[in-house]
VOPAGU-2260 file (C-alpha; in pm, 1 decimal, decimal comma):
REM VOPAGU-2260
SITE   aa  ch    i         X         Y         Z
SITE  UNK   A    0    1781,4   -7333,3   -1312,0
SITE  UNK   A    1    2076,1   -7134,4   -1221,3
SITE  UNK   A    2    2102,4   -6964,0   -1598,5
SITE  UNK   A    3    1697,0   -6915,0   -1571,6
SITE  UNK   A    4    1785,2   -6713,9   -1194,0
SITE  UNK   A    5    2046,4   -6478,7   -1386,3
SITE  UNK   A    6    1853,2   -6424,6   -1646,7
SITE  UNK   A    7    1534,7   -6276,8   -1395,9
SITE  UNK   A    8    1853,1   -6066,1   -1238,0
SITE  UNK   A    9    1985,2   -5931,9   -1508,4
SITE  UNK   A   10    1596,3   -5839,9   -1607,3
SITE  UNK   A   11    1585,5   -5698,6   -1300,6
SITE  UNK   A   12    1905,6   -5542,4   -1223,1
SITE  UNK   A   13    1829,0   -5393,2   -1598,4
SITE  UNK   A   14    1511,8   -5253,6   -1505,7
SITE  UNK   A   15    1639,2   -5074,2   -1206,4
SITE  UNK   A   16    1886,2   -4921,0   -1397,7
SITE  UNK   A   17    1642,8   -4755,6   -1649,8
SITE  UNK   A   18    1403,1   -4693,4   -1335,9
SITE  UNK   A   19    1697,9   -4539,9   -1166,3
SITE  UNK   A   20    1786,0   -4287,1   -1480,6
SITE  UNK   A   21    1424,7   -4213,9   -1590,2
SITE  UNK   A   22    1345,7   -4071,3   -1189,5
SITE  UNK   A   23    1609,0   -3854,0   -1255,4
SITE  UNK   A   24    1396,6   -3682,1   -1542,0
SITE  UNK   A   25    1148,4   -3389,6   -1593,9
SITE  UNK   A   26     888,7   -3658,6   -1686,6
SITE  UNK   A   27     897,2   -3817,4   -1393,1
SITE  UNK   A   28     859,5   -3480,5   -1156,9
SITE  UNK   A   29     543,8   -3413,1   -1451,2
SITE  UNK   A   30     430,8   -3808,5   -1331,4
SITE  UNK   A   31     453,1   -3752,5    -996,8
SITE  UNK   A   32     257,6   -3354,4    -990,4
SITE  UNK   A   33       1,3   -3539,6   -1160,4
SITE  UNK   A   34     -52,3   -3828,3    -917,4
SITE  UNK   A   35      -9,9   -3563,8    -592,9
SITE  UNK   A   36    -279,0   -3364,3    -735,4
SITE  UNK   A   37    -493,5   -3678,6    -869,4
SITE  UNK   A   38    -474,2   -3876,2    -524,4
SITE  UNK   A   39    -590,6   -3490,3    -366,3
SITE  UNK   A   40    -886,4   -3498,0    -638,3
SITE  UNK   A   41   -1037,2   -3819,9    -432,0
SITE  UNK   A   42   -1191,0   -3575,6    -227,6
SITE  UNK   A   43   -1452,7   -3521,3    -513,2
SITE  UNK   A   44   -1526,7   -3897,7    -472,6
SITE  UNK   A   45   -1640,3   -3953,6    -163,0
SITE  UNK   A   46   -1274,4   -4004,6      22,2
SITE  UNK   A   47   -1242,9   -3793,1     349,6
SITE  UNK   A   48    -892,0   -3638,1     418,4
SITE  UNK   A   49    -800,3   -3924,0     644,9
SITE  UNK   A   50    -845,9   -4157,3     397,9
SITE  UNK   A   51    -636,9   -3935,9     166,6
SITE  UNK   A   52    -336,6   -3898,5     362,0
SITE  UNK   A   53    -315,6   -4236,4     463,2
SITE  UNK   A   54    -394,2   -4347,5      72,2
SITE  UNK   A   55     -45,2   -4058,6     -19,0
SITE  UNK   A   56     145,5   -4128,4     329,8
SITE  UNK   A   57     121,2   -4534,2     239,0
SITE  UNK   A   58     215,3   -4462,2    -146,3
SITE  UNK   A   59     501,0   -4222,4     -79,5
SITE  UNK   A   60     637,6   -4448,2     163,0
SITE  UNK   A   61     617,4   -4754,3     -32,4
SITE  UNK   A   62     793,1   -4516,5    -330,0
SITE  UNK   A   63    1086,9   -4377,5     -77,6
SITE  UNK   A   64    1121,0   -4777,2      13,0
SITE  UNK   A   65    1212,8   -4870,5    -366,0
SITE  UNK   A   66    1414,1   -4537,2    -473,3
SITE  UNK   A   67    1646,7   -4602,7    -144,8
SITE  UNK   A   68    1660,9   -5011,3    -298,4
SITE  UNK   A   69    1746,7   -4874,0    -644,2
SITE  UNK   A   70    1985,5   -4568,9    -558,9
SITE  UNK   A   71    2156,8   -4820,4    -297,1
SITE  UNK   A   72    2166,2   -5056,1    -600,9
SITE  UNK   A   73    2291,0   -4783,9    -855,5
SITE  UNK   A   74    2602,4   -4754,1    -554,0
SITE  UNK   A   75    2662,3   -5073,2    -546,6
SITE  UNK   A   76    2758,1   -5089,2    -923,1
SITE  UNK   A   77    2960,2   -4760,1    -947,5
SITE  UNK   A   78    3202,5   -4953,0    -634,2
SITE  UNK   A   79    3210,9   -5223,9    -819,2
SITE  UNK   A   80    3284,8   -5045,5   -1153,1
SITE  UNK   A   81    3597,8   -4817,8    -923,8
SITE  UNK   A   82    3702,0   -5090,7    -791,3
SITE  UNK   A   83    3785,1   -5245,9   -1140,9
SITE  UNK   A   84    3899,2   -4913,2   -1249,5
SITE  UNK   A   85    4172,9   -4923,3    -932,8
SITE  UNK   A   86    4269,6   -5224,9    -994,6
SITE  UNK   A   87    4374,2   -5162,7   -1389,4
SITE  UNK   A   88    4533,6   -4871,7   -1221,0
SITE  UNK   A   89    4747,5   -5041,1   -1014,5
SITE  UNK   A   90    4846,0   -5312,0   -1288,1
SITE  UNK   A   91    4948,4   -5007,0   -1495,4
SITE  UNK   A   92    5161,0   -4881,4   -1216,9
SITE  UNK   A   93    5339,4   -5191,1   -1188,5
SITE  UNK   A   94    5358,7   -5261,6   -1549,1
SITE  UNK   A   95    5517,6   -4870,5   -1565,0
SITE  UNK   A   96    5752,1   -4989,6   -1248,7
SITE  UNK   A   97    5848,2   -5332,4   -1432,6
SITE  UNK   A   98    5904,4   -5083,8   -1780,1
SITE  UNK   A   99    6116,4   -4858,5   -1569,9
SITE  UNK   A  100    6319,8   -5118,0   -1416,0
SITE  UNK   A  101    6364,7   -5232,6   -1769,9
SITE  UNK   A  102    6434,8   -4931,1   -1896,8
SITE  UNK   A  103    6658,1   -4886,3   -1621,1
SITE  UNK   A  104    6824,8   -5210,4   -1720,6
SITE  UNK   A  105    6882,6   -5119,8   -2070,4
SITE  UNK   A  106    7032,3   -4804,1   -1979,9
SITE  UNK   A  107    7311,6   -4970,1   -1799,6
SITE  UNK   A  108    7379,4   -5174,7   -2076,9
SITE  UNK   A  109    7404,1   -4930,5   -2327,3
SITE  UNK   A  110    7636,4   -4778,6   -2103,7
SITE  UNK   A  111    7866,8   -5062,7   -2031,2
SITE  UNK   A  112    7889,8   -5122,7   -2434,2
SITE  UNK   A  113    7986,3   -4747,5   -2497,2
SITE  UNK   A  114    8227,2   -4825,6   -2254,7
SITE  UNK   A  115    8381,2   -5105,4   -2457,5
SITE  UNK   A  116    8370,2   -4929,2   -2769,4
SITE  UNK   A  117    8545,6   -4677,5   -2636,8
SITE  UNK   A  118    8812,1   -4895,2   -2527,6
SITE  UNK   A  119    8752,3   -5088,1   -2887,6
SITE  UNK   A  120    8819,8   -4723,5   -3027,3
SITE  UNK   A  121    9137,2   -4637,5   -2812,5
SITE  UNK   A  122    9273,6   -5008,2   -2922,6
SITE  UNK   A  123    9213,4   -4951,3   -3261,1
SITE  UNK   A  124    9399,0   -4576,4   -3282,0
SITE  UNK   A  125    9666,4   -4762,1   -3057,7
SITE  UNK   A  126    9682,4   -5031,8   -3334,7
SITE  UNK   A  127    9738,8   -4729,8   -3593,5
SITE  UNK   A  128    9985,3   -4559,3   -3464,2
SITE  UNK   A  129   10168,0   -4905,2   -3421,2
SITE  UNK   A  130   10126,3   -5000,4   -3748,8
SITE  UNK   A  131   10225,9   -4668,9   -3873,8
SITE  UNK   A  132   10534,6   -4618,7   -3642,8
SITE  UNK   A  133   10628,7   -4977,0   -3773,8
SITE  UNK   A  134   10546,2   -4926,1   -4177,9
C-alpha cells in the first residue's frame, strides 16, 4: 500500500514538474491565445456575455489555483535541493578545517624533526672534528 502511494506521488510530483516547465513555453502562451479567443467565439453559439465571463472568470481561476499549487511545489524542491547543497557545503568546510588542522599538525612535525637533524648534523661535524683532532 505504502509503495503503491509513492508510486501515485512520484507520478504526480513528475507530472507537475513537466506541467511546471512546459507553462513556461511559447506553446503554452499559443494554447492559451487559442482558448481566450475560442471561449470568446461562444458568442456565435448561442452563449450571452454573462455566460462567457463567468465560463473564462471560473476557468482562469481554477488555472491560477493549480499554477500557484505547482510553482509553490516547484519551491518546495529547489529548498530542499539548497538545503542539501548547504549542507555538503558545510561538511566541506569542516573537512577543509579538519585538513588544515592536519596540515597544521604535520607542519609542526616536520619542524620539530628538522630540528633534530640539525642537532643530528651539528653531532655528527662535532664527532669529526673529534675523530680528526684524535687520528
Amino acid at each position: 500500500m505504502v509503495r503503491k502511494i509513492k508510486s501515485q506521488f512520484n507520478l504526480l510530483e513528475t507530472a507537475s514538474v513537466k506541467f511546471t516547465e512546459w507553462v513556461g513555453t511559447p506553446y503554452s502562451i499559443v494554447l492559451h491565445t487559442v482558448l481566450f479567443v475560442g471561449i470568446f467565439l461562444l458568442q456565435r453559439f448561442g452563449f450571452t456575455t454573462d455566460q462567457i465571463l463567468l465560463i473564462l472568470t471560473t476557468a482562469v481561476s481554477l488555472e491560477a489555483i493549480y499554477l500557484a499549487i505547482f510553482i509553490q511545489m516547484t519551491v518546495n524542491r529547489h529548498a530542499e535541493s539548497l538545503e542539501d547543497i548547504e549542507e555538503d557545503m558545510e561538511e566541506l568546510s569542516e573537512d577543509m578545517d579538519d585538513d588544515e588542522s592536519e596540515n597544521t599538525q604535520t607542519a609542526k612535525t616536520l619542524q620539530n624533526i628538522e630540528k633534530q637533524l640539525k642537532k643530528v648534523r651539528e653531532d655528527l661535524e662535532q664527532l669529526k672534528k673529534k675523530r680528526i683532532n684524535l687520528g
